[in-house]
Kinemage of the C-alpha trace (Angstrom):
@kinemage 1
@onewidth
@group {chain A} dominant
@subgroup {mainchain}
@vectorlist {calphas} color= white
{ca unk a 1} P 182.135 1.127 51.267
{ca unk a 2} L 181.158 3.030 54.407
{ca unk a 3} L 180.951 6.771 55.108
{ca unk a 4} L 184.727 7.003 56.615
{ca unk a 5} L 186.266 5.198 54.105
{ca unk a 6} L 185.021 7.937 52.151
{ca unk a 7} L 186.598 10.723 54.072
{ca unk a 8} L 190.248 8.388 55.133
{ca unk a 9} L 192.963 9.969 52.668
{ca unk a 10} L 193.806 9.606 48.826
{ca unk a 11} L 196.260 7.296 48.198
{ca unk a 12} L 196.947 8.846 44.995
{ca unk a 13} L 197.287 12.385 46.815
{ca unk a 14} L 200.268 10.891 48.164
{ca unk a 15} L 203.291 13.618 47.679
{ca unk a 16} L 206.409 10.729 47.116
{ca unk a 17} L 204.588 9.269 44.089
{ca unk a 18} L 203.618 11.120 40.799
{ca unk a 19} L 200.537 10.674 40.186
{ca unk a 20} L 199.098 12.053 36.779
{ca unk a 21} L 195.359 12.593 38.100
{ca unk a 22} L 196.693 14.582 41.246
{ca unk a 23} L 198.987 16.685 38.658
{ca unk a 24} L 196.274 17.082 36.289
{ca unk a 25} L 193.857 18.444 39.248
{ca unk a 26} L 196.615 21.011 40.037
{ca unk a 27} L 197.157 22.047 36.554
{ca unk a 28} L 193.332 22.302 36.195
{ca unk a 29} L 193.575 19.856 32.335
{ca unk a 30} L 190.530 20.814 31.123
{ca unk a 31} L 188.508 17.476 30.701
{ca unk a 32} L 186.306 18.247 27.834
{ca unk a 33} L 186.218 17.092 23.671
{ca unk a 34} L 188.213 14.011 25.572
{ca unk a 35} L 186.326 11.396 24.535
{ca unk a 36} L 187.177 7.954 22.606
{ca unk a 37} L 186.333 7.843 18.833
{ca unk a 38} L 184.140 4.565 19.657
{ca unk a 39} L 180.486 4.171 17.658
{ca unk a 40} L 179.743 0.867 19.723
{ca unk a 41} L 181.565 -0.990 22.426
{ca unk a 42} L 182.244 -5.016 22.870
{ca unk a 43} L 182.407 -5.870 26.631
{ca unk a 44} L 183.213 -9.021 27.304
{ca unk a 45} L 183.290 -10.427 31.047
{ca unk a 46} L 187.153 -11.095 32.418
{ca unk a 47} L 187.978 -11.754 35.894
{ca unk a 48} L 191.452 -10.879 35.515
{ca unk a 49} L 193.771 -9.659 36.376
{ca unk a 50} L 194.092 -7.433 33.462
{ca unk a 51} L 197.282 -7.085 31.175
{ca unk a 52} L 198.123 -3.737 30.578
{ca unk a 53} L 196.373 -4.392 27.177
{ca unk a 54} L 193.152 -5.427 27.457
{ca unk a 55} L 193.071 -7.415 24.238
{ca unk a 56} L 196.363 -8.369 24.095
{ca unk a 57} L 196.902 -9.491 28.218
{ca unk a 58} L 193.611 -11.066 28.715
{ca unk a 59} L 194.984 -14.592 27.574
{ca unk a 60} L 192.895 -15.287 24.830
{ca unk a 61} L 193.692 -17.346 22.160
{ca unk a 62} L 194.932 -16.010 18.772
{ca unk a 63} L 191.724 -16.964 16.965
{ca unk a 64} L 189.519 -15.259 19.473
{ca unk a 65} L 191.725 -11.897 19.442
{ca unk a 66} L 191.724 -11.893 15.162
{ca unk a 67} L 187.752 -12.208 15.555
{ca unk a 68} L 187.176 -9.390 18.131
{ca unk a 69} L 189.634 -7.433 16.265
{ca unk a 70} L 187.774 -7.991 12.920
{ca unk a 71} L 184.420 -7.189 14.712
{ca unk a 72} L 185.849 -4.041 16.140
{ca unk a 73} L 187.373 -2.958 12.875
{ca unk a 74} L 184.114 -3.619 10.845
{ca unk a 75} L 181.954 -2.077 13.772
{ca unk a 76} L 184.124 0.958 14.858
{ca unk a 77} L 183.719 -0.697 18.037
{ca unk a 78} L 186.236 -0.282 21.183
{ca unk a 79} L 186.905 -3.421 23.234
{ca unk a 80} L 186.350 -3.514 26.912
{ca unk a 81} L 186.939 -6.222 29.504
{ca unk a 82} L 184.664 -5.919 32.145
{ca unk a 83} L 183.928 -7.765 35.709
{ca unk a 84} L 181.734 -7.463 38.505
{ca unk a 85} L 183.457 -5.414 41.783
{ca unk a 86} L 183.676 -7.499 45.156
{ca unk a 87} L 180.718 -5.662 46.265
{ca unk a 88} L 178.825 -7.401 43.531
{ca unk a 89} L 179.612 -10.421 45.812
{ca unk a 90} L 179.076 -13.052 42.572
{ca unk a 91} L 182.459 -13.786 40.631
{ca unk a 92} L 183.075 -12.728 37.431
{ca unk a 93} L 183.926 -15.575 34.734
{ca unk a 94} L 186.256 -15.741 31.830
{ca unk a 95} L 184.316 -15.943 28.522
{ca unk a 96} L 180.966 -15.751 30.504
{ca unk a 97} L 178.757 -12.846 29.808
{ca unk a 98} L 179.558 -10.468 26.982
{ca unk a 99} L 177.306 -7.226 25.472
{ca unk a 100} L 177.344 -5.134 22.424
{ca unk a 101} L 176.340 -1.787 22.672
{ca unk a 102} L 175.425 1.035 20.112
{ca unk a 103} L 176.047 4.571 20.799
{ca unk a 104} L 175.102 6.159 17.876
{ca unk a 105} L 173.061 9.145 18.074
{ca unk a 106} L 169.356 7.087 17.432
{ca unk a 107} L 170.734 3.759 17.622
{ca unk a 108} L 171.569 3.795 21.190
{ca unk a 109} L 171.165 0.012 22.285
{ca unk a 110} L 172.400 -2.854 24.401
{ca unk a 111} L 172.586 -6.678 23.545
{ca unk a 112} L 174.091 -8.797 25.933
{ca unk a 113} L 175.034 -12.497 25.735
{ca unk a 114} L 177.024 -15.498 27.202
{ca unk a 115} L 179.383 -17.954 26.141
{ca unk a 116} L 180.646 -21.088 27.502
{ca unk a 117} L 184.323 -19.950 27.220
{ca unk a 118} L 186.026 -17.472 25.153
{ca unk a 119} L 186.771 -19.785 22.570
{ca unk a 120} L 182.634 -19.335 21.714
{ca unk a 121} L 183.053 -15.799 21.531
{ca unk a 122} L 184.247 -16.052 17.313
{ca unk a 123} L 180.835 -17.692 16.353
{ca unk a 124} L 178.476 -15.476 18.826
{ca unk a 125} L 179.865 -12.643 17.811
{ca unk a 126} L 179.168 -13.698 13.775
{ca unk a 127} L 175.823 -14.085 14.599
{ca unk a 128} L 174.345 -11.219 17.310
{ca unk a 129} L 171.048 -11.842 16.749
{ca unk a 130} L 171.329 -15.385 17.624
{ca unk a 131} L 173.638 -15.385 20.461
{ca unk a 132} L 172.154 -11.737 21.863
{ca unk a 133} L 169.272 -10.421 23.411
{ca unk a 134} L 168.044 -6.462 23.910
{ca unk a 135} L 168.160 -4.968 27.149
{ca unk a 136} L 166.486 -1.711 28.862
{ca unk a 137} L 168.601 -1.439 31.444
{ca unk a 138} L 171.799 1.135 31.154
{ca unk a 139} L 175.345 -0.070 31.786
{ca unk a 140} L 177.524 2.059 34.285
{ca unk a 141} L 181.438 1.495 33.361
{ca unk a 142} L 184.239 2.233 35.528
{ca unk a 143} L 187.969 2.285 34.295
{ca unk a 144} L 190.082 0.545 37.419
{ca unk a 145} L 192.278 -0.754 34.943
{ca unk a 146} L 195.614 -0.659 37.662
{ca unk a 147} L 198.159 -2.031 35.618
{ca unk a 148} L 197.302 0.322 32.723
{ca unk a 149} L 197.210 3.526 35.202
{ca unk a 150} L 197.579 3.099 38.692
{ca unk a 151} L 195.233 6.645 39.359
{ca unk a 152} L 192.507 4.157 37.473
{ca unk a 153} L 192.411 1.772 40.536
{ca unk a 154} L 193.024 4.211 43.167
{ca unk a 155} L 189.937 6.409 42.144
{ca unk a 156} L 188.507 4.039 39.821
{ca unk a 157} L 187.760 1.244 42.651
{ca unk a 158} L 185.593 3.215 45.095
{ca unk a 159} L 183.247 4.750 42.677
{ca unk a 160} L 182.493 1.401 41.378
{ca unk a 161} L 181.933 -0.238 44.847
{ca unk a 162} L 179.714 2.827 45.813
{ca unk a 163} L 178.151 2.298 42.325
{ca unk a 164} L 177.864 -1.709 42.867
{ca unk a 165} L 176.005 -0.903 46.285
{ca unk a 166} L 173.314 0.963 45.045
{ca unk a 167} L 172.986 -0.537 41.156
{ca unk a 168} L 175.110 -3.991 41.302
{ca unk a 169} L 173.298 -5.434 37.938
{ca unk a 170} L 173.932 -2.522 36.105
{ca unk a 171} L 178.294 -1.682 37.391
{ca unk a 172} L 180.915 -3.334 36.249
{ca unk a 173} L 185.140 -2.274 36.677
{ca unk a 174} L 186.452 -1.762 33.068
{ca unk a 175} L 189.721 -1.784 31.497
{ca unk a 176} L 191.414 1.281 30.154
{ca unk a 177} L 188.876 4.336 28.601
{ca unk a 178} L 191.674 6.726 27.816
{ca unk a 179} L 192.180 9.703 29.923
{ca unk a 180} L 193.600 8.155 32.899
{ca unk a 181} L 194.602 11.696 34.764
{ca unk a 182} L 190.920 12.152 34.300
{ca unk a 183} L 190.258 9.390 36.945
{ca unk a 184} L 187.909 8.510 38.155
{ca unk a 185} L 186.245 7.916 34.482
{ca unk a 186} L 182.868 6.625 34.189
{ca unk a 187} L 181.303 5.574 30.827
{ca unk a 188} L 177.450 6.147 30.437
{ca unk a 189} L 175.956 3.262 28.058
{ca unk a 190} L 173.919 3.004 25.793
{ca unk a 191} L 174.907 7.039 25.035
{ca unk a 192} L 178.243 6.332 25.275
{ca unk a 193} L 178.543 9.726 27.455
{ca unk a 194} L 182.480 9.753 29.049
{ca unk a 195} L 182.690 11.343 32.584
{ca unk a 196} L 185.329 12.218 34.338
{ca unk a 197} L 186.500 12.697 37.428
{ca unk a 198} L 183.598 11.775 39.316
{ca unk a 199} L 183.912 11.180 43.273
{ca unk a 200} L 182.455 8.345 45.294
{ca unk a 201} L 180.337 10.392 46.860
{ca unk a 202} L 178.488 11.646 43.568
{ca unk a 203} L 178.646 7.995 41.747
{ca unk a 204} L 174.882 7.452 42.816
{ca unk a 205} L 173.737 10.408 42.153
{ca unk a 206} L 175.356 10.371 38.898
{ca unk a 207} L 173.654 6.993 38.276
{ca unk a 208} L 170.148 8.285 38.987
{ca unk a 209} L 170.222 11.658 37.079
{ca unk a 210} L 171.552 9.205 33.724
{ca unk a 211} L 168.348 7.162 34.288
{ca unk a 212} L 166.180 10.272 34.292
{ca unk a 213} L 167.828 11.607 31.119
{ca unk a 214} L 170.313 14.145 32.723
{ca unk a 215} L 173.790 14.751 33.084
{ca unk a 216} L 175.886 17.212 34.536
{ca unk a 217} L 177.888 19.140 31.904
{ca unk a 218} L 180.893 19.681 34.614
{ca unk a 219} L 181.456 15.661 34.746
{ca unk a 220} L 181.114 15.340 31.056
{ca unk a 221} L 184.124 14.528 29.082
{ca unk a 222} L 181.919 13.916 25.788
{ca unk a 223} L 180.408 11.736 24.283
{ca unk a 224} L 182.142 8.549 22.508
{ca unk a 225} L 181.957 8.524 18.914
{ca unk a 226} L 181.518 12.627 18.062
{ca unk a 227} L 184.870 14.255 16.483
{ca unk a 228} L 186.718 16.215 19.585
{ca unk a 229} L 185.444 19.733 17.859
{ca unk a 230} L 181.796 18.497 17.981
{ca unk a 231} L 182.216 17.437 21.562
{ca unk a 232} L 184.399 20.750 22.461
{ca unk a 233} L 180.943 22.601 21.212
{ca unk a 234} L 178.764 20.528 22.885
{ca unk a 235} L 180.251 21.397 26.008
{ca unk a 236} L 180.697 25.207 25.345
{ca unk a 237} L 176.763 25.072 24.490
{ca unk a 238} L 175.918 23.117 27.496
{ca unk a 239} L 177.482 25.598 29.858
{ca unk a 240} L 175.925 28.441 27.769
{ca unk a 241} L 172.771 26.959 28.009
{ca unk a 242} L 172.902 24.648 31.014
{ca unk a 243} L 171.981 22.520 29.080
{ca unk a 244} L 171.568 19.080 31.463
{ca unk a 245} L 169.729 16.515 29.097
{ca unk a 246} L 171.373 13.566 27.683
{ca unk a 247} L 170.188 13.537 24.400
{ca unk a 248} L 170.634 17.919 23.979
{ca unk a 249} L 172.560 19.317 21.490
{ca unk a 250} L 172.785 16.904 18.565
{ca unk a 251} L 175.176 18.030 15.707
{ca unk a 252} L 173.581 18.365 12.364
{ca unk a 253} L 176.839 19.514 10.327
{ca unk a 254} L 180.485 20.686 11.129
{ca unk a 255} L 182.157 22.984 8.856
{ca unk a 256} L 185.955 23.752 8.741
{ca unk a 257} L 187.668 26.979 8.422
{ca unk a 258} L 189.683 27.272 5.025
{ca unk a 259} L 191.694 30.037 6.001
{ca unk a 260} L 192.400 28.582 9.510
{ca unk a 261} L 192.435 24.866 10.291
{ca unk a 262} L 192.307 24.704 13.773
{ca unk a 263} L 188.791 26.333 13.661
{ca unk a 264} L 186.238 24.725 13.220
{ca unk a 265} L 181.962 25.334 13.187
{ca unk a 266} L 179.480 23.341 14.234
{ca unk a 267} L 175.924 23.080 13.932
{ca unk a 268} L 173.435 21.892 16.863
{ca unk a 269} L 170.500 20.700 17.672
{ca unk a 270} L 169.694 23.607 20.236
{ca unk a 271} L 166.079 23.829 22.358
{ca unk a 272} L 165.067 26.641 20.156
{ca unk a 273} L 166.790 25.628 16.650
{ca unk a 274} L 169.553 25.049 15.106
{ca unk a 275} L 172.432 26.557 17.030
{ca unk a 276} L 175.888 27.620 15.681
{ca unk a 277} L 179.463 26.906 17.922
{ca unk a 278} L 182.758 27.747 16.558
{ca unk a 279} L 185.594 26.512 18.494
{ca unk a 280} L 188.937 26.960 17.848
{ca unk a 281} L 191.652 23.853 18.605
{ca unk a 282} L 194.672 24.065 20.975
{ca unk a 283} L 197.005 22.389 22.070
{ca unk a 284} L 198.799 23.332 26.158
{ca unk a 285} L 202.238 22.086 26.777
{ca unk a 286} L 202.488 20.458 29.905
{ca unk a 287} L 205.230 20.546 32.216
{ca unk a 288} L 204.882 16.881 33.598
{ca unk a 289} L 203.733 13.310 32.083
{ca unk a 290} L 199.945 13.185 31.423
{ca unk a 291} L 199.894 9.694 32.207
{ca unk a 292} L 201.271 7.972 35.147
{ca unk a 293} L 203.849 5.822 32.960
{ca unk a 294} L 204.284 7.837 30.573
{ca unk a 295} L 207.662 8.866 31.640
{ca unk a 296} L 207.850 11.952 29.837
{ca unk a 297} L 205.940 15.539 29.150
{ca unk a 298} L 203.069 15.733 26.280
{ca unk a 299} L 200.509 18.512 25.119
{ca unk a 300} L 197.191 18.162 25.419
{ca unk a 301} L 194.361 19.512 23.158
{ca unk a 302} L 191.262 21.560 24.150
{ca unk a 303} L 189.103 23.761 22.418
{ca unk a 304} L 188.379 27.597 22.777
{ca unk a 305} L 184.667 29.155 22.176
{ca unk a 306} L 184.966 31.539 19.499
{ca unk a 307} L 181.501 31.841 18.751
{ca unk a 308} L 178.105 31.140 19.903
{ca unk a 309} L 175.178 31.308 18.035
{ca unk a 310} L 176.703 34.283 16.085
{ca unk a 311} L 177.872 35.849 19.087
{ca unk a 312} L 181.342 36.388 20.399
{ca unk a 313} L 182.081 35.461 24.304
């Protein structure tokens, strides 16, 4: 990835073709309280190409799709293929390395392994302890999952390669995170922190501020694994606050309106105490498809501060 490729122009910009991240940059889709309901995350090393399943088009046998779907189940864990990008310059393998990751709030861990084939991934996965080992270092996903979203590739690709260059052990392309007009969507593991739209330019930078326990609240999606109304106050509280460390803002308790349901409170862990966010849940009709394939219009769902900290904005 060189400086001008950088600068030559978007593909997905392209005016013939719709193209749901271009639509949802003119719109201006708020990204935020948009990410997946995952607690922990299976990745398991696929060279592809990619179905546009992950689980379903990676060709794996029926016994091996049962077992990662009964680990997933039992774990609330969301599965991931993963391989290296052809900056990484080694090949990725079918059934080769594979890693379990826990993004709950204090739990926050990585355990990766390797199998044979993927017909060995059943028993390693029945025993972790056995067939995994702990590891310090983060794990930077990119969604360039093409034949799930085509805006995943387009925007998806050079992030990772830029990513690759500077922290090849640590990248690897991933199959669909959800948001695709979000893209370029990065996942943050082991905090399971969702960014979006993040350009090639930043991806380093967005790498090395993770490692020194930052973020920047304008990337951040959420974090996997918190209801959308805990994540919509995170971010109102972040923004409030500027509020740039990872581990900020911790909820302690959500309560829901009884006289209206869309509202809901939540309580955080702010720098000076226990902080109060009430955000109220809505839902903006869109006038095109929030997906490239999805052939047809959809609302999307944000949230709206009400309240910080006692005080109205």
């Amino acid at each position: 990835m060189t400086a001008d490729s950088l600068t030559r122009p978007d593909p997905a910009d392209d005016p013939a073709t719709f193209r749901c991240s271009v639509a949802a940059r003119e719109r201006d889709d708020p990204l935020f309280a948009s990410a997946p309901p995952a607690r922990r995350w299976l990745l398991v090393e696929h060279p592809g190409p990619w179905g546009f399943q992950a689980l379903g088009g990676a060709g794996f046998s029926p016994a091996v799709v049962e077992a990662i779907d009964a680990f997933c189940g039992a774990h609330e864990a969301r599965f991931q293929l993963i391989r290296r990008t052809a900056a990484r310059g080694a090949p990725t393998e079918a059934g080769g390395r594979f890693a379990v990751v826990d993004s709950r709030i204090g739990h926050e861990s990585v355990r990766w392994g390797r199998v044979d084939s993927p017909e060995a991934l059943p028993a390693a996965l029945a025993d972790l302890e056995a067939s995994t080992e702990p590891s310090d270092e983060p794990v930077y996903l990119v969604c360039a999952h093409g034949r799930h979203d085509a805006c995943c590739a387009v925007r998806g690709r050079p992030v990772a390669a830029v990513l690759a260059s500077g922290f090849a052990d640590r990248t690897w392309e991933t199959t669909h995170t959800g948001g695709d007009r979000f893209a370029a969507n990065v996942v943050l593991l082991p905090h399971g922190l969702v960014l979006g739209r993040v350009p090639a330019t930043d991806a380093v930078g967005v790498a090395e501020r993770y490692a020194a326990g930052e973020v920047d609240p304008r990337l951040v999606r959420g974090r996997a694994g918190l209801a959308p109304a805990v994540q919509g106050a995170q971010h109102h509280a972040r923004l409030a606050l500027d509020e740039h460390s990872v581990d900020a803002l911790a909820p302690l308790a959500v309560t829901n309106d009884e006289a209206d349901p869309a509202v809901t409170t939540v309580r955080l862990a702010g720098p000076d105490g226990p902080l109060d966010v009430t955000v109220r849940e809505r839902w903006i009709p869109s006038a095109t498809p929030l997906t490239c394939s999805a052939g047809r219009t959809a609302s999307m769902r944000t949230y709206e501060l009400v309240a910080l900290g006692g005080t109205r904005p």
